[in-house]
C-alpha positions in Angstrom: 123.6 63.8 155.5 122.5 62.2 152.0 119.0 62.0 153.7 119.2 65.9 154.2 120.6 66.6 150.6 117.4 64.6 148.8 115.6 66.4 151.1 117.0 70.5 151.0 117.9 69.6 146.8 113.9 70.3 145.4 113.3 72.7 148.0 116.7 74.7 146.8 115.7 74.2 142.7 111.8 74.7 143.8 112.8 78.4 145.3 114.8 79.0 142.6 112.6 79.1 140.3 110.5 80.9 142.1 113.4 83.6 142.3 113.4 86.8 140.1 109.7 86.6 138.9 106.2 88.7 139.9 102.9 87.1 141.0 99.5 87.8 139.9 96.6 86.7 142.0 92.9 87.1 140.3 89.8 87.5 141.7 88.7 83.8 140.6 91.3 82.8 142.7 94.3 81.9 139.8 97.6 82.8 140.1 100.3 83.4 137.8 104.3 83.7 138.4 106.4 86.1 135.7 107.0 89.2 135.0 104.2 92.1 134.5 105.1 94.6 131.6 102.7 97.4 131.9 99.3 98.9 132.6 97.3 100.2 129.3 93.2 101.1 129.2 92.5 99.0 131.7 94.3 96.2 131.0 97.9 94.5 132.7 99.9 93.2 129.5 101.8 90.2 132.3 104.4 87.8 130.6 103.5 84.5 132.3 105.9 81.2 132.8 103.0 79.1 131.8 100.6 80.7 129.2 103.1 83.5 128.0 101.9 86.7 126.9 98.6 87.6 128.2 96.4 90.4 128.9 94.3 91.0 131.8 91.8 93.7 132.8 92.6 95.2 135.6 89.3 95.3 137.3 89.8 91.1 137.6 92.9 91.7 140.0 93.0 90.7 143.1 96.5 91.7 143.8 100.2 91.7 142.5 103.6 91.3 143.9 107.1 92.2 141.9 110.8 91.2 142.1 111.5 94.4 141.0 110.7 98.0 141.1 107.9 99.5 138.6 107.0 102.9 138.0 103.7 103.5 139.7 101.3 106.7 139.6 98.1 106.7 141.2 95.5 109.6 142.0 97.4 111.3 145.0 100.7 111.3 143.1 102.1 114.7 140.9 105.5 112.2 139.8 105.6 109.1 139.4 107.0 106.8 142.1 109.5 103.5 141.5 108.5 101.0 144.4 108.6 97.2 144.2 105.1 95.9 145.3 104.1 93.7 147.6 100.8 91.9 147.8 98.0 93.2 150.2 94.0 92.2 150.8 91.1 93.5 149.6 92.0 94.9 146.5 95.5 96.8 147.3 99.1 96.7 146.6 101.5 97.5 149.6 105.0 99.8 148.4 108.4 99.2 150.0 107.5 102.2 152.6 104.4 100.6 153.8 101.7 102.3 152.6 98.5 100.3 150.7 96.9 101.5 147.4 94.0 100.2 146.3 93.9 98.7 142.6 91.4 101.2 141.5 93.6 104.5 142.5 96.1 103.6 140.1 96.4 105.3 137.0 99.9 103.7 135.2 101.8 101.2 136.3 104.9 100.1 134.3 108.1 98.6 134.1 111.1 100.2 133.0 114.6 99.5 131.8 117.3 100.2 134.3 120.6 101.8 133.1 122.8 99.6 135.3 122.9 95.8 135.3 123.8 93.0 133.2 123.9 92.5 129.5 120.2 92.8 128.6 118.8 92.5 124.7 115.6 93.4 122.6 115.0 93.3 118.6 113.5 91.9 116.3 113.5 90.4 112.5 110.9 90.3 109.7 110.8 88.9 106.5 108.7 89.6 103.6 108.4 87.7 100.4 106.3 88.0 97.5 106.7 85.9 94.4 104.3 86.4 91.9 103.9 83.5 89.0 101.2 84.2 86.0 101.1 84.2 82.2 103.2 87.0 81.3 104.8 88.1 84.6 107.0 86.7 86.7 108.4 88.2 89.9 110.5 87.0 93.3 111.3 89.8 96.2 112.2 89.6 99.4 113.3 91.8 101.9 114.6 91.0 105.5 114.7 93.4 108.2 117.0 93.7 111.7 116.5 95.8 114.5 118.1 94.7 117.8 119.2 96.5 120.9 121.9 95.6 123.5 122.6 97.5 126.7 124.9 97.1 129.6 125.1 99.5 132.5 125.0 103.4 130.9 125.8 101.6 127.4 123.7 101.3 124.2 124.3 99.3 121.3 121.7 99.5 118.6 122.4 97.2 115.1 120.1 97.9 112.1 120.2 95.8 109.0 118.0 95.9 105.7 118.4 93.2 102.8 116.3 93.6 99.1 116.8 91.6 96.5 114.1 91.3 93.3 113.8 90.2 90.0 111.9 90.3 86.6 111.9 87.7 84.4 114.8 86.0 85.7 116.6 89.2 85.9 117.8 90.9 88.6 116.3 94.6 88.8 117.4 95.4 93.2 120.2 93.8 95.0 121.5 96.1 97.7 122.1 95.9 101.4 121.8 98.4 104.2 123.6 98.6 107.7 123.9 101.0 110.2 125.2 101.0 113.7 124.8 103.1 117.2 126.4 103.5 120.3 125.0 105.9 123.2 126.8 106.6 126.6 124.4 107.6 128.7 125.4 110.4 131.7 122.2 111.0 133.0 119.1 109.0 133.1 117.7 111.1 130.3 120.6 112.5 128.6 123.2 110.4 125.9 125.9 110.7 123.5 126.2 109.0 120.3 127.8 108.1 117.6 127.0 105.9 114.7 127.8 105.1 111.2 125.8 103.5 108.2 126.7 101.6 105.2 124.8 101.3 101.9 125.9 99.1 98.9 123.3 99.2 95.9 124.3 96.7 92.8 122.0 97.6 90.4 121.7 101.7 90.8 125.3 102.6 89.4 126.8 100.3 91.8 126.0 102.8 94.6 128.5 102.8 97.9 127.4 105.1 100.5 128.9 105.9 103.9 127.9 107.8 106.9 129.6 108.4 110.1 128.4 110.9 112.7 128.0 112.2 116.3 126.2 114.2 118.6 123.6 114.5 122.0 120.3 113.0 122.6 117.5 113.1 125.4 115.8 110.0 126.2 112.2 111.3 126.9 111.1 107.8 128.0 112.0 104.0 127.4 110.4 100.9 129.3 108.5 98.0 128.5 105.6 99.5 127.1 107.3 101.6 124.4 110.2 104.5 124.3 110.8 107.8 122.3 114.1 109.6 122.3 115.5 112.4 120.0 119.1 113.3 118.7 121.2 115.6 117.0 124.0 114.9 114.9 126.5 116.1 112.7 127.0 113.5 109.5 129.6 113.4 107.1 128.3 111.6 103.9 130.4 109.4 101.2 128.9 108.8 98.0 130.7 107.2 95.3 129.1 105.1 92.1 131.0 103.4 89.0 128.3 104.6 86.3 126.3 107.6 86.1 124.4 109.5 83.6 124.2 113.7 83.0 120.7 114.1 84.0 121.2 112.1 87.3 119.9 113.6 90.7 124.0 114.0 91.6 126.3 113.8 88.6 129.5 112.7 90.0 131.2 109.7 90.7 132.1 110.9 94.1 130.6 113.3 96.5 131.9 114.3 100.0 129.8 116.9 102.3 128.8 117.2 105.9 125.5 117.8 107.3 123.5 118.8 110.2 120.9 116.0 111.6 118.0 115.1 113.4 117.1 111.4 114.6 114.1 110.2 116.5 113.1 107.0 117.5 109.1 106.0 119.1 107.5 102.7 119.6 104.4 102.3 121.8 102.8 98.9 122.8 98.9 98.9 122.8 97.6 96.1 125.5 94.0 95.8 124.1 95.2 94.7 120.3 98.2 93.4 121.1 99.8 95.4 118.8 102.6 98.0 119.0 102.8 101.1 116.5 106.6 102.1 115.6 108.4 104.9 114.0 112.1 106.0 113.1 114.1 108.3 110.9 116.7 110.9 109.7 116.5 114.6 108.4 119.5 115.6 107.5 120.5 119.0 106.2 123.7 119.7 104.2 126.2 122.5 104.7 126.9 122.9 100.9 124.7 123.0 97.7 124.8 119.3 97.4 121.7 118.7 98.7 118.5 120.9 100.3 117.3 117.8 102.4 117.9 114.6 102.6 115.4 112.1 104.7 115.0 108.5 105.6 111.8 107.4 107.5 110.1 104.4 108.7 107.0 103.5 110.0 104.9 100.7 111.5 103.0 98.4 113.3 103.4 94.8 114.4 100.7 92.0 115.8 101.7 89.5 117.8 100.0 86.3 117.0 102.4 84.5 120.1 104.9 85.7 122.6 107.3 85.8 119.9 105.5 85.7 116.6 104.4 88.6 114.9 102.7 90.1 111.4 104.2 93.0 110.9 102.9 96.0 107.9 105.6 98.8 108.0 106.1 101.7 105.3 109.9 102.9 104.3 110.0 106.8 102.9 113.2 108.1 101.6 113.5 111.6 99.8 116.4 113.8 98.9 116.2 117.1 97.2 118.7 119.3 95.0 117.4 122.2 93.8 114.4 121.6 91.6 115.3 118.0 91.0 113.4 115.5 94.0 113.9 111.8 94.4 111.3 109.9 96.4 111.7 106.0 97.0 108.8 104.5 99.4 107.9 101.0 99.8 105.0 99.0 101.6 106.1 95.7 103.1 103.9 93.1 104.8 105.3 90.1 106.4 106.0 87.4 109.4 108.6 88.2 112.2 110.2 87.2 115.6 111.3 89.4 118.8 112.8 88.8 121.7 
């Protein structure tokens, strides 16, 4: 019996880690075990145990098997199809219903993110500093950045977070801190309610509070491992309240309450020939009463990954609100380091 259990003990811990995870077989006869993300001009973007992240053109494939399903078009399709894949000779992939494809015939092949299911996470978190030191200047900023997603089932919690802080001269000139929360209950595939609130506390600008808090429907046009876009309307009640403010300001009171009809979207698209992915998010919002025409926050990126987890990341933040003939515009360019996961 102790014979048996030295014996069936690697080959138990040997399958199990064998469990869960795709295999990609190439023409020069390698093989890798892991988990393939998506198809993109011509190349499979496959996260390997091994080598991590790599990319590989798709006319080098021999064949590929997955753990799970993948959404799968090829030339005799009108929709796509969600199969898991099994491997098959001579250049072809066999579906769960038996039928071959060769390699070639397919046109997009990705992975996507089921509704159902355990606790599953993505984000990530930049930073960028820039401290400047010469004869007659002398500058520090920094600004650090979270955006991380959490889902469970037909829930989805999304947790934004922006910190600046600079200075002049050994005095401070922006200190203020942004936070913003969502939650979406999905009852379709597509189709979600939301709700979310933000938080805004500027130190130097009057001592600026700002609330949000809001609700409302969205449509989820796509979201898997090779990018997502989804839209939403909301309606937003807005809190703004300062300690100091001057006549001429863009809002001349201490405290302003008003509600306000809104439109969200949120994009990211992963290119697997740079490695690179191109994102973009925001808020138009416009107010019932004469407090405001417009108001909008925007922003808009793109990160290279240097490793699986590394990134550099450029990204460009556009916020403008209008009242009558008076418009305030704040837009910053940020470059900087980051991590996902």
């Amino acid at each position: 019996m102790r014979y048996l259990s030295f014996v069936l003990l690697p080959a138990l811990i040997l399958l199990n880690a064998n469990a869960g995870a795709d295999t990609l077989w190439l023409q020069n006869g390698e093989q890798f075990q892991g988990s393939a993300q998506f198809l993109d001009a011509g190349q499979l973007v496959f996260k390997s145990k091994s080598a991590g992240r790599i990319s590989v053109k798709w006319s080098e494939i021999k064949t590929l098997s997955t753990d799970e399903p993948v959404q799968l078009e090829w030339q005799d399709t009108l929709t796509p199809m969600r199969s898991r894949l099994q491997a098959a000779e001579g250049g072809h992939i066999k579906l769960e219903d038996g039928r071959q494809i060769a390699l070639t015939d397919i046109r997009r092949l990705v992975r996507p993110r089921e509704l159902g299911g355990d606790w599953r996470s993505d984000g990530n978190l930049d930073l960028e500093l820039d401290l400047e030191r010469d004869f007659d200047d002398t500058s520090d900023q920094l600004d650090a950045n979270l955006d991380t997603r959490l889902l469970n089932h037909r829930w989805r919690h999304t947790l934004k977070a922006d910190y600046e802080y600079e200075s002049e001269e050994n005095e401070t000139t922006e200190n203020n801190y942004t936070v913003e929360y969502f939650i979406d209950r999905f009852w379709t595939r597509q189709w979600f309610l939301r709700a979310h609130s933000r938080f805004e506390r500027n130190f130097e600008e009057q001592d600026l509070l700002n609330r949000e808090y809001g609700g409302g429907a969205g449509y989820q046009f796509r979201d898997d491992l090779q990018g997502r876009f989804s839209l939403s309307s909301e309606l937003v009640h807005f809190d703004y309240r300062r300690k100091e403010f001057e006549p001429d300001d863009l809002i001349p009171t201490r405290q302003l309450k008003f509600n306000a009809l809104g439109l969200s979207w949120d994009f990211l698209q992963n290119l697997a020939s740079t490695a690179a992915e191109l994102y973009t998010n925001g808020d138009a919002y416009r107010p019932y009463s004469i407090a405001a025409n417009y108001i909008f926050y925007s922003e808009s990126g793109v990160r290279y990954h240097l490793s699986q987890r590394v990134r550099l990341s450029l990204r460009v933040e556009y916020d403008e609100v209008r009242v009558d003939e008076l418009r305030y515009v704040d837009s910053r360019y940020l470059f900087g380091v980051g991590v996902d996961w």
